[in-house]
C-alpha positions as a LaTeX table, in Angstrom:
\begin{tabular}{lrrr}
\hline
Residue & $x$ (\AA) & $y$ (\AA) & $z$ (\AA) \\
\hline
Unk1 & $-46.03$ & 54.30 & $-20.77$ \\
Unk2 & $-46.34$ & 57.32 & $-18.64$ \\
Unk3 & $-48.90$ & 55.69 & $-16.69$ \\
Unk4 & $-46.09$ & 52.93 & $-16.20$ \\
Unk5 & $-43.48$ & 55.38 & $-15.15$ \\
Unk6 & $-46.18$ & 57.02 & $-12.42$ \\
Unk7 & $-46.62$ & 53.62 & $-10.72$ \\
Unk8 & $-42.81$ & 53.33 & $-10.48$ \\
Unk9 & $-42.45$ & 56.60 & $-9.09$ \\
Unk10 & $-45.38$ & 56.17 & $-6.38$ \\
Unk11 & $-43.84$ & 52.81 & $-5.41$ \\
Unk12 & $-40.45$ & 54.13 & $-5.25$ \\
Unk13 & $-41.76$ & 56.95 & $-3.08$ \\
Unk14 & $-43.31$ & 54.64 & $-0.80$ \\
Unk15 & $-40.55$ & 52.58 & $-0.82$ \\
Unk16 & $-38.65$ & 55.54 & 0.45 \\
Unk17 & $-40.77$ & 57.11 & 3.42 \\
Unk18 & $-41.00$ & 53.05 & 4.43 \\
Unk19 & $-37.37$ & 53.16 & 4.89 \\
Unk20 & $-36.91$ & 56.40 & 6.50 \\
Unk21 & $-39.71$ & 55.37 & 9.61 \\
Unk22 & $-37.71$ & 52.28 & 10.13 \\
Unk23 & $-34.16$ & 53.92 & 10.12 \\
Unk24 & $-35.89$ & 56.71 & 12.80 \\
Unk25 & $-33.41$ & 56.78 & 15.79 \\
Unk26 & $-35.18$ & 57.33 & 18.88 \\
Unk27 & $-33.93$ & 59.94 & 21.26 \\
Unk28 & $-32.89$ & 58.25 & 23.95 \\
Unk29 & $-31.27$ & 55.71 & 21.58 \\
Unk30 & $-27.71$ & 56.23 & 23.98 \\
Unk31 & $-29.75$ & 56.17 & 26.97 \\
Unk32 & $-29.68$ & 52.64 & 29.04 \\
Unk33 & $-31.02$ & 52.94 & 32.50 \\
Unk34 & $-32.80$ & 52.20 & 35.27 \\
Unk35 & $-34.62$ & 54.73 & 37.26 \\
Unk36 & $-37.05$ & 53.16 & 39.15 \\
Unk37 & $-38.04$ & 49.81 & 41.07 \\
Unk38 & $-40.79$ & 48.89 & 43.11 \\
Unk39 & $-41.70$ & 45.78 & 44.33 \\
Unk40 & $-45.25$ & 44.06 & 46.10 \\
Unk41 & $-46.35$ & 41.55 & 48.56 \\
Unk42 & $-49.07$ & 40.72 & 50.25 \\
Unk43 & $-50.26$ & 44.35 & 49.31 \\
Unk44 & $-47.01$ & 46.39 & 50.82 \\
Unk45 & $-44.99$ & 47.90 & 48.64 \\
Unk46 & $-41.21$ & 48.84 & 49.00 \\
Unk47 & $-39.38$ & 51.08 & 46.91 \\
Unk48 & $-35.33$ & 50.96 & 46.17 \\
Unk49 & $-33.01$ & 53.24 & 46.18 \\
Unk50 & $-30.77$ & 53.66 & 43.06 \\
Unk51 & $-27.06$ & 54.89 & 44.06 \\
Unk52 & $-24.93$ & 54.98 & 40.96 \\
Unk53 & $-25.47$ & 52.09 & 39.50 \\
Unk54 & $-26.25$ & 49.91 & 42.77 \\
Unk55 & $-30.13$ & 49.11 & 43.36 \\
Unk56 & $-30.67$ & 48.94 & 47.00 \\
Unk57 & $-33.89$ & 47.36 & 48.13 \\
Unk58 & $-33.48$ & 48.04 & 52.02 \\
Unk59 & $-36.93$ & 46.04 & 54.26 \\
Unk60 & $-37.43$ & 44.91 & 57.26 \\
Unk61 & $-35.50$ & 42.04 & 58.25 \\
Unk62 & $-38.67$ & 40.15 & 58.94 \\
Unk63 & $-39.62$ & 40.88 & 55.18 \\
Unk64 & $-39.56$ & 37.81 & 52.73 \\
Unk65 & $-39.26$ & 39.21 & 49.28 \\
Unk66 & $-39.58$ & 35.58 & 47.47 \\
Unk67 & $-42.72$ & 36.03 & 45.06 \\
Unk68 & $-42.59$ & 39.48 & 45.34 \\
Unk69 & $-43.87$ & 41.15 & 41.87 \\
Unk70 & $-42.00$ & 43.90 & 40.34 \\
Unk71 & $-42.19$ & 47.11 & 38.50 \\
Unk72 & $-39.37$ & 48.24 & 36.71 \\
Unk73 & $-38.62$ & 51.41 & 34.74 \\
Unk74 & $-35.81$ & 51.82 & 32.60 \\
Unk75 & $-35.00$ & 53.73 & 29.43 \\
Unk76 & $-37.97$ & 53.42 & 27.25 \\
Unk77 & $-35.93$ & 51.87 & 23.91 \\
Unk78 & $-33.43$ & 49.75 & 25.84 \\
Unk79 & $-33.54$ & 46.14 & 26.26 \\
Unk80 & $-33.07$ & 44.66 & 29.69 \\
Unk81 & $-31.79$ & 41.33 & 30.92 \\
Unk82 & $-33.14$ & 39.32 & 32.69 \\
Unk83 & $-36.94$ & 40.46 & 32.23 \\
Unk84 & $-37.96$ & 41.76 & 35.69 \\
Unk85 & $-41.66$ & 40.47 & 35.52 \\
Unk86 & $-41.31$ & 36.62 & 35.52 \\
Unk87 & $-38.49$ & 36.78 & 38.42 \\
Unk88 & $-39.48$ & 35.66 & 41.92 \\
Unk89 & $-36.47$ & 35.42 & 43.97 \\
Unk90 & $-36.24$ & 39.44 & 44.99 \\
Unk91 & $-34.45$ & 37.71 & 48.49 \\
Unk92 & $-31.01$ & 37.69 & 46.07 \\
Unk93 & $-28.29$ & 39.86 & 44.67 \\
Unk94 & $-28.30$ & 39.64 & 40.95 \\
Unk95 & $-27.14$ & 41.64 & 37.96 \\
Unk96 & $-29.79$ & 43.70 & 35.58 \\
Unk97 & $-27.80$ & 44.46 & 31.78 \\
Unk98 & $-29.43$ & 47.50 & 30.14 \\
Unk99 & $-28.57$ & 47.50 & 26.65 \\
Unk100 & $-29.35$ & 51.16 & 24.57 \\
Unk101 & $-31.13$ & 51.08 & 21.47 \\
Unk102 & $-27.23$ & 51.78 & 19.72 \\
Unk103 & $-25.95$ & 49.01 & 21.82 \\
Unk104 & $-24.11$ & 50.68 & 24.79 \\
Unk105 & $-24.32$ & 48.37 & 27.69 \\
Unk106 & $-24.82$ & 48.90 & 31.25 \\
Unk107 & $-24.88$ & 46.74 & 34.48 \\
Unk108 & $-26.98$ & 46.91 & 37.31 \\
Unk109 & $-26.34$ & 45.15 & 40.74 \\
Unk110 & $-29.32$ & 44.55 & 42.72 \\
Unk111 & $-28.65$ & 44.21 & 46.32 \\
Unk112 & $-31.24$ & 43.70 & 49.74 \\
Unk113 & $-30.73$ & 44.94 & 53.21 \\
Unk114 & $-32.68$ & 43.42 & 55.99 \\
Unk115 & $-32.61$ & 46.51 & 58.59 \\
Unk116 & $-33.39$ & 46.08 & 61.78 \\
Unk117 & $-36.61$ & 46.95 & 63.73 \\
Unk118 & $-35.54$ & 49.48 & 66.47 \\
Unk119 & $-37.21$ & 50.35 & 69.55 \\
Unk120 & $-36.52$ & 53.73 & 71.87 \\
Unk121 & $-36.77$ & 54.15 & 75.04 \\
Unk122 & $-36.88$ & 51.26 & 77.82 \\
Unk123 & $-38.00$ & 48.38 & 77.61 \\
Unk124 & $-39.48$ & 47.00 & 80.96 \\
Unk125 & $-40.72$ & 43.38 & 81.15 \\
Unk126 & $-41.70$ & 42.38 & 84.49 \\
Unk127 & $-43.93$ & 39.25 & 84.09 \\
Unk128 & $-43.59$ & 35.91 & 81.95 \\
Unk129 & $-46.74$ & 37.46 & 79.66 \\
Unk130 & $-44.86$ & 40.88 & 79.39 \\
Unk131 & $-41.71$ & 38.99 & 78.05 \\
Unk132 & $-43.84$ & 36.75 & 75.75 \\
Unk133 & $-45.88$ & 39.49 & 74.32 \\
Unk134 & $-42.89$ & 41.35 & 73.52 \\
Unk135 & $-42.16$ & 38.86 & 70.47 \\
Unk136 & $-44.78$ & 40.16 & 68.42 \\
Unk137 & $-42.82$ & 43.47 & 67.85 \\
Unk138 & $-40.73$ & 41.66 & 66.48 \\
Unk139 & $-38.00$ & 44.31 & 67.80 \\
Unk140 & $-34.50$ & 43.55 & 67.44 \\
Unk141 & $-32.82$ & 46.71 & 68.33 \\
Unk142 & $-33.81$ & 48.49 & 72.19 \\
Unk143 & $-32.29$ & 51.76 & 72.04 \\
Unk144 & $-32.72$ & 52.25 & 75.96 \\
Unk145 & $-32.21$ & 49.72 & 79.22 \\
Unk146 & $-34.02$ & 46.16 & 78.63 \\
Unk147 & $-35.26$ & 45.57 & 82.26 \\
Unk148 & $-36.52$ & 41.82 & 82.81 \\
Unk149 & $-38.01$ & 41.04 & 86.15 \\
Unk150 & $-39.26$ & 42.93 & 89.66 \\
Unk151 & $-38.02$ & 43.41 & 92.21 \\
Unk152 & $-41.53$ & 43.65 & 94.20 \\
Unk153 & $-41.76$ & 40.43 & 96.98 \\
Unk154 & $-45.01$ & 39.02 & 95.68 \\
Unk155 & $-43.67$ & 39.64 & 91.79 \\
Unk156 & $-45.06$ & 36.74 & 89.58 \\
Unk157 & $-41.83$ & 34.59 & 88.31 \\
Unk158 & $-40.17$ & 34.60 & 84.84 \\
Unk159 & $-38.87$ & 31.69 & 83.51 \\
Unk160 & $-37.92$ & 31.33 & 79.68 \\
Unk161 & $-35.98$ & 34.02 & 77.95 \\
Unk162 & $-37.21$ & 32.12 & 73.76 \\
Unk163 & $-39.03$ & 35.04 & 73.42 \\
Unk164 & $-36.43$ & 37.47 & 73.43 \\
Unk165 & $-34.70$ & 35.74 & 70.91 \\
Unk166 & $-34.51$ & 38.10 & 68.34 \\
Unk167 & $-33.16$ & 41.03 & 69.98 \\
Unk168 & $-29.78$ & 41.61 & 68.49 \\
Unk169 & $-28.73$ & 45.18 & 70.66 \\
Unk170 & $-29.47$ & 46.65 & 73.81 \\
Unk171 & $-27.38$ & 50.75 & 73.58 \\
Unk172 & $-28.52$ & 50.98 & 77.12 \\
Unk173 & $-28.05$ & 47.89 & 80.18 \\
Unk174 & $-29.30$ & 44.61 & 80.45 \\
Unk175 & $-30.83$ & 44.33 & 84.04 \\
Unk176 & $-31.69$ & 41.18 & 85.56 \\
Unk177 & $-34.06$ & 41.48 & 88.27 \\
Unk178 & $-35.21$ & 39.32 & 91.39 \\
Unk179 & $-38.37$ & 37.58 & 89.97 \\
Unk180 & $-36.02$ & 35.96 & 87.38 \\
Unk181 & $-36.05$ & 32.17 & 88.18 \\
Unk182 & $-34.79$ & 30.94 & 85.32 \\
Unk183 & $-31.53$ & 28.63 & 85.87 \\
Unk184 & $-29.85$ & 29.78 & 82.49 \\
Unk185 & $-30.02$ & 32.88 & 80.41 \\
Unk186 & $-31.42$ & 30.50 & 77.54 \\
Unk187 & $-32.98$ & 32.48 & 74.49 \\
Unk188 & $-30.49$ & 35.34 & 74.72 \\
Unk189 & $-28.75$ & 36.14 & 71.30 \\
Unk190 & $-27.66$ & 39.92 & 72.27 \\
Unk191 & $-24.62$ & 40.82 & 70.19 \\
Unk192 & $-23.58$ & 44.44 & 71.75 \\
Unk193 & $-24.94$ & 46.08 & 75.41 \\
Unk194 & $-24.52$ & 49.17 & 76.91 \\
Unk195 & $-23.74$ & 47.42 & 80.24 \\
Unk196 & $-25.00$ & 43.97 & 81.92 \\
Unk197 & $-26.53$ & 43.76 & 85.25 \\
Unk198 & $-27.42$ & 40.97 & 87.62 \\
Unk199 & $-27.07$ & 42.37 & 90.95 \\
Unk200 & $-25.31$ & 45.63 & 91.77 \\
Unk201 & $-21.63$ & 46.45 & 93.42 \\
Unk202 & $-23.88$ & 47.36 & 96.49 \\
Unk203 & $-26.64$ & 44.93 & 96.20 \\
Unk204 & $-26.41$ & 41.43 & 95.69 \\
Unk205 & $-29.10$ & 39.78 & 92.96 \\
Unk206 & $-30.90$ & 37.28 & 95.51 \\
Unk207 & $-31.98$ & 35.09 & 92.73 \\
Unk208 & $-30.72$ & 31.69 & 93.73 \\
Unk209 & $-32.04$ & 29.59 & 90.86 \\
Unk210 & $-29.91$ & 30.80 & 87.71 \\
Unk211 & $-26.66$ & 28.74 & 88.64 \\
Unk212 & $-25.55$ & 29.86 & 84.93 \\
Unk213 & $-24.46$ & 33.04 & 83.23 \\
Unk214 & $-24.13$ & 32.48 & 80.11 \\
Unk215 & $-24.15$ & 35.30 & 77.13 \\
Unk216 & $-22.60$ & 33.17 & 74.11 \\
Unk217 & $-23.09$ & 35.67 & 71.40 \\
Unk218 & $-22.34$ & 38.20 & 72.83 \\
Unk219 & $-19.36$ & 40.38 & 71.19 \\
Unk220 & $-18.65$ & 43.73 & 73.04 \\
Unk221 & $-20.18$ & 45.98 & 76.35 \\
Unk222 & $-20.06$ & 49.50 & 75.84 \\
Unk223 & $-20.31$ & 50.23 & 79.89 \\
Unk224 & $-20.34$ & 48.02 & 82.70 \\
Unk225 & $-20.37$ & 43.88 & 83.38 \\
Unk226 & $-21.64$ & 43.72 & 87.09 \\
Unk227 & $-22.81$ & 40.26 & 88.36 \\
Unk228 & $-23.29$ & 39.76 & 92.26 \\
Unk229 & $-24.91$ & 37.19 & 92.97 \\
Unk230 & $-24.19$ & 34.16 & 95.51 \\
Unk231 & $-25.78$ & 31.21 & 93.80 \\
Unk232 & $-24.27$ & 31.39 & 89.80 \\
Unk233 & $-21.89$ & 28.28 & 89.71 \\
Unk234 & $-21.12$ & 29.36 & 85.66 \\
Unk235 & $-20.20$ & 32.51 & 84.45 \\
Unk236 & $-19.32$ & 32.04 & 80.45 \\
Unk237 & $-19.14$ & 34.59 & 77.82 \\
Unk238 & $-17.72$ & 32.93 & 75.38 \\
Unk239 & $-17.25$ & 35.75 & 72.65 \\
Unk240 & $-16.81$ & 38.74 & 74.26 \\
Unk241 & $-13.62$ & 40.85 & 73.46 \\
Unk242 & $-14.18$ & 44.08 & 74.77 \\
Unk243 & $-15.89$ & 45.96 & 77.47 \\
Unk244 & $-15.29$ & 49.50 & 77.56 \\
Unk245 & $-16.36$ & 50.32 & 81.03 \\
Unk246 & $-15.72$ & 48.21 & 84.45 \\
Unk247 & $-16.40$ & 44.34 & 85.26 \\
Unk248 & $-17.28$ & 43.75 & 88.49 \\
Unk249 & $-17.80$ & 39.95 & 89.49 \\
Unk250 & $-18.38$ & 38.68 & 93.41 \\
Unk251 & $-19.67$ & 35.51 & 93.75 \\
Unk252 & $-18.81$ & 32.30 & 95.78 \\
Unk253 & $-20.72$ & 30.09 & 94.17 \\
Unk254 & $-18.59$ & 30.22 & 91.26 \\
Unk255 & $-17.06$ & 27.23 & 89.81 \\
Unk256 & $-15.77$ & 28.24 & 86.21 \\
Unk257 & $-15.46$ & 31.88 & 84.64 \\
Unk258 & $-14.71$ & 31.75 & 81.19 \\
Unk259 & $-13.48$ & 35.10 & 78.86 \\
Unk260 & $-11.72$ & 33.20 & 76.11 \\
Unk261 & $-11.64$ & 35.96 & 73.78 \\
Unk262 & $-11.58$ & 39.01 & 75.77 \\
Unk263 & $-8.40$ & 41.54 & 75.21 \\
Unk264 & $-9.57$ & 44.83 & 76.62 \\
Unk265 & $-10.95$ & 46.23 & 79.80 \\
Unk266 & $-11.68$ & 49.92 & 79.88 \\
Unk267 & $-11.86$ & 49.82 & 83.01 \\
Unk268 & $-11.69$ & 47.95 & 86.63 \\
Unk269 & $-11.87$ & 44.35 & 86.19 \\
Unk270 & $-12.57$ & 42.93 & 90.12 \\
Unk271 & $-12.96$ & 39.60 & 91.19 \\
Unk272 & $-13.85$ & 38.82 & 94.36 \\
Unk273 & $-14.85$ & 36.33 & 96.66 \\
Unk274 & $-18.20$ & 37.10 & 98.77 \\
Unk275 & $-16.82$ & 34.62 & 101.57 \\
Unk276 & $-13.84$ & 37.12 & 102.39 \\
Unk277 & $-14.64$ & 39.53 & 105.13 \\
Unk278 & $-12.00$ & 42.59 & 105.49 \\
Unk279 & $-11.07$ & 43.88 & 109.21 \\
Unk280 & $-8.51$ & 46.73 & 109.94 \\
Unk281 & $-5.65$ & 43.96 & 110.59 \\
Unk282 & $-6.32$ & 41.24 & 108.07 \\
Unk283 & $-8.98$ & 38.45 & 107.14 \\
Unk284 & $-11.00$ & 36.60 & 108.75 \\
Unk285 & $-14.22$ & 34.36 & 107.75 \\
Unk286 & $-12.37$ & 32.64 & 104.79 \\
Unk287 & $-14.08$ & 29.42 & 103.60 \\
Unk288 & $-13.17$ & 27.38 & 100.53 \\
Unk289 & $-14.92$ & 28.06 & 97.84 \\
Unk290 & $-15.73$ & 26.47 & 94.38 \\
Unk291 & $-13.43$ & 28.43 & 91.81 \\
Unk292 & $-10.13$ & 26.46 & 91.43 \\
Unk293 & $-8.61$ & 28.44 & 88.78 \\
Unk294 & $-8.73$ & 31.10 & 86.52 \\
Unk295 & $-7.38$ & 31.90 & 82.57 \\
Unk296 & $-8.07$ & 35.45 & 80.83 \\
Unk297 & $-5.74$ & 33.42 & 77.53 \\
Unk298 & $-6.77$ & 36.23 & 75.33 \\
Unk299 & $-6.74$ & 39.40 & 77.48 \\
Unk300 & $-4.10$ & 42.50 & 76.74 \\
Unk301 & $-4.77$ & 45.31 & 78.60 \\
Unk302 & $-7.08$ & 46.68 & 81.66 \\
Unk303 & $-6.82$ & 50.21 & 81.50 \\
Unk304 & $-7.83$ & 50.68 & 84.97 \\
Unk305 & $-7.13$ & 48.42 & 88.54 \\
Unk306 & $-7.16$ & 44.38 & 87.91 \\
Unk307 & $-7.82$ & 42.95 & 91.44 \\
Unk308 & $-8.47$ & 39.81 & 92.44 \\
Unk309 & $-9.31$ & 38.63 & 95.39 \\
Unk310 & $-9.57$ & 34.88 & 95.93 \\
Unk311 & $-7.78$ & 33.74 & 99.16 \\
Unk312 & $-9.26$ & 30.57 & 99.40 \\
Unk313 & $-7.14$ & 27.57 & 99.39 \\
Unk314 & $-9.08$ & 25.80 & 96.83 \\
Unk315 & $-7.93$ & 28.78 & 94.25 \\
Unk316 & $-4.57$ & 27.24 & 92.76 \\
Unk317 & $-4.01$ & 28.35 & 89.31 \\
Unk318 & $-3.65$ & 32.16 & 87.64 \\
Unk319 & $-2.89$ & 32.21 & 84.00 \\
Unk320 & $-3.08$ & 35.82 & 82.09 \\
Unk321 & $-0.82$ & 34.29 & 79.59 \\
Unk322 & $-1.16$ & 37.87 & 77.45 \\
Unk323 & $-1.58$ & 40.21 & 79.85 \\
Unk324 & 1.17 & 43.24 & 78.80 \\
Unk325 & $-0.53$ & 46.68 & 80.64 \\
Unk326 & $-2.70$ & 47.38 & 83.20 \\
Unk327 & $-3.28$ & 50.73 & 85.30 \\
Unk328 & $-2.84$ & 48.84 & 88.83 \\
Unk329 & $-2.58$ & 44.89 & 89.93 \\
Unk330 & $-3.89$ & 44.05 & 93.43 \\
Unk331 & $-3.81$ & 40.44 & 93.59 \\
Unk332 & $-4.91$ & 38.07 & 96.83 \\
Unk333 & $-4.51$ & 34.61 & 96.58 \\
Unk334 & $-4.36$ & 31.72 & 99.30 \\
Unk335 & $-1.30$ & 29.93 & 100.20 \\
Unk336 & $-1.94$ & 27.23 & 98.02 \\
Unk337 & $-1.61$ & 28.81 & 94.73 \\
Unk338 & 0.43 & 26.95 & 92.68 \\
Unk339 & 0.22 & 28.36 & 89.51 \\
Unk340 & 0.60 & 31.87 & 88.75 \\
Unk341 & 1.48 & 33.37 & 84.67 \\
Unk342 & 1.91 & 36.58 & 83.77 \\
Unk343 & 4.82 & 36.32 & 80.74 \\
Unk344 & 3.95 & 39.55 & 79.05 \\
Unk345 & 3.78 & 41.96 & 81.54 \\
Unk346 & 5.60 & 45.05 & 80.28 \\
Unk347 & 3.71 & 47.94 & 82.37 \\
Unk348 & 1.56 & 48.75 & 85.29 \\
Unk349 & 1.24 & 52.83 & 85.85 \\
Unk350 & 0.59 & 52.48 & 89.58 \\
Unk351 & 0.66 & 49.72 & 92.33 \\
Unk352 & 1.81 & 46.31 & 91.59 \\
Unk353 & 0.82 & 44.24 & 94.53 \\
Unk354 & 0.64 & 40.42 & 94.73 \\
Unk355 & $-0.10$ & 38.84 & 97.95 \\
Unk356 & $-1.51$ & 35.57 & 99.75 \\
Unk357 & $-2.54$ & 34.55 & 103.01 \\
\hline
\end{tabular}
């Protein structure tokens, strides 16, 4: 019997110290986080950054993180959903739910940024294989002047823009030079500049093969627009709505200028015709030229002088449909006008001067 009553008490013993290893709460058993992810591909590894309770895997825009493989750490007795390993799409935002050993929940949002791949200092690309090589940086930032062309007489030629595809923002200018002999600006995608250049206020561009001007993406200039040039028939920019500094255009080629959504002018915005030659007592050397009319439908304000100077009698229609403040108007127009808007005007803090010959 005793023998009995030992076996009951070993077994009851065990039974015991069994229960107490599996009721053992860990210590982290409130704990549910992540502290820590890494993922790999093609041997590189990138590391995120865990703000709060955002996980923000921030790579190179040129990066592809589909079937990237990942390592995770998180509280060592939590449970985690989904399971990190198996995933392959690391391209996507998606939600990680720690869950503590006592059942506390917490959510994770994984997020990706695609920076941008910056480059300082100018950029200066004066033949066709300079502009082609410079794909392979794959740069799309140029913190500096982006300089395309020479202006040496026996410079080799440039003609396609493709490879510059990619860049996104020039801080400094955009300078066209005279080797340029492409007839568009085709390949372009810039989205903010420092300034644009394609000839000077003092120096004409003598490039007589780019007949367009066209910058469609293109958003805001954070200087100067200066185009002067005799031989661009188009001048478009079809989303640009600010430009903090001065625009400058002379050209008497031109056929169609087209600022749909620009509302601000820092600055001077001049127009002029190259055909119009200036002596102490009036004009003299007018010829027709191309431009017939001209519409600014979105623009509010130019901060400094708004000329225009298009005496030609083929120049019949003026539109500014918004136009409420300037700093000066100094506007010359030939007899034939027909057409001239301004509806909102509602202050100019100097000389108001409108004109024709």
């Amino acid at each position: 019997m005793k023998k009995v009553w030992s076996l009951i008490l070993v077994t009851f013993s065990l039974l015991i110290a069994g229960c107490s290893d599996e009721d053992k709460v860990p210590a982290d058993a409130d704990d549910n986080f992540i502290t820590a992810l890494t993922l790999t591909k093609d041997g590189k590894s990138y590391d995120a950054v865990i703000e709060g309770n955002d996980i923000v895997m921030t790579v190179p825009y040129t990066v592809d993180l589909n079937g990237a493989t990942a390592s995770m750490v998180y509280t060592p007795s939590a449970k985690i959903l989904p399971n990190p390993q198996p995933i392959t799409d690391w391209d996507s935002e998606m939600i990680f739910r720690v869950t503590s050993f006592n059942g506390k929940v917490n959510e994770y949002t994984y997020k990706v940024i695609k920076s941008e791949i910056e480059s300082d200092g100018d950029v200066v690309l004066k033949s066709q294989a300079d502009v082609d090589a410079f794909a392979e940086t794959k740069v799309s930032v140029i913190k500096g002047n982006l300089i395309i062309g020479d202006n040496a007489e026996n410079a080799a030629a440039i003609n396609n823009l493709e490879a510059l595809a990619g860049i996104k923002e020039i801080t400094g200018s955009l300078q066209i030079l005279n080797n340029y002999k492409g007839e568009a600006l085709d390949g372009l995608n810039i989205i903010k500049a420092g300034g644009i250049q394609f000839g000077t206020k003092e120096t004409p561009s003598p490039c007589t093969d780019t007949y367009r001007f066209r910058l469609e993406q293109l958003q805001e200039i954070t200087g100067n627009l200066e185009l002067n040039n005799n031989a661009v028939q188009f001048v478009e920019f079809d989303n640009l709505t600010k430009v903090e500094g001065d625009i400058y255009i002379k050209d008497d080629a031109l056929t169609t200028l087209y600022f749909p959504k620009l509302a601000e002018v820092g600055g001077d915005l001049d127009l002029s015709d190259n055909s119009v030659v200036i002596y102490e007592h009036g004009l003299s050397d007018i010829k027709d030229t191309p431009l017939a009319q001209l519409e600014f439908p979105a623009l509010e304000n130019v901060s400094g002088k708004f000329s225009i100077n298009l005496p030609s009698d083929n120049f019949q229609s003026l539109k500014l449909p918004k136009l409420r403040t300037a700093g000066e108007i100094d506007f010359l127009v030939g007899w034939e006008l027909k057409t001239l808007e301004i509806p909102e005007i509602s202050e100019v803090n100097g000389d108001l001067i409108l004109s024709g010959r």
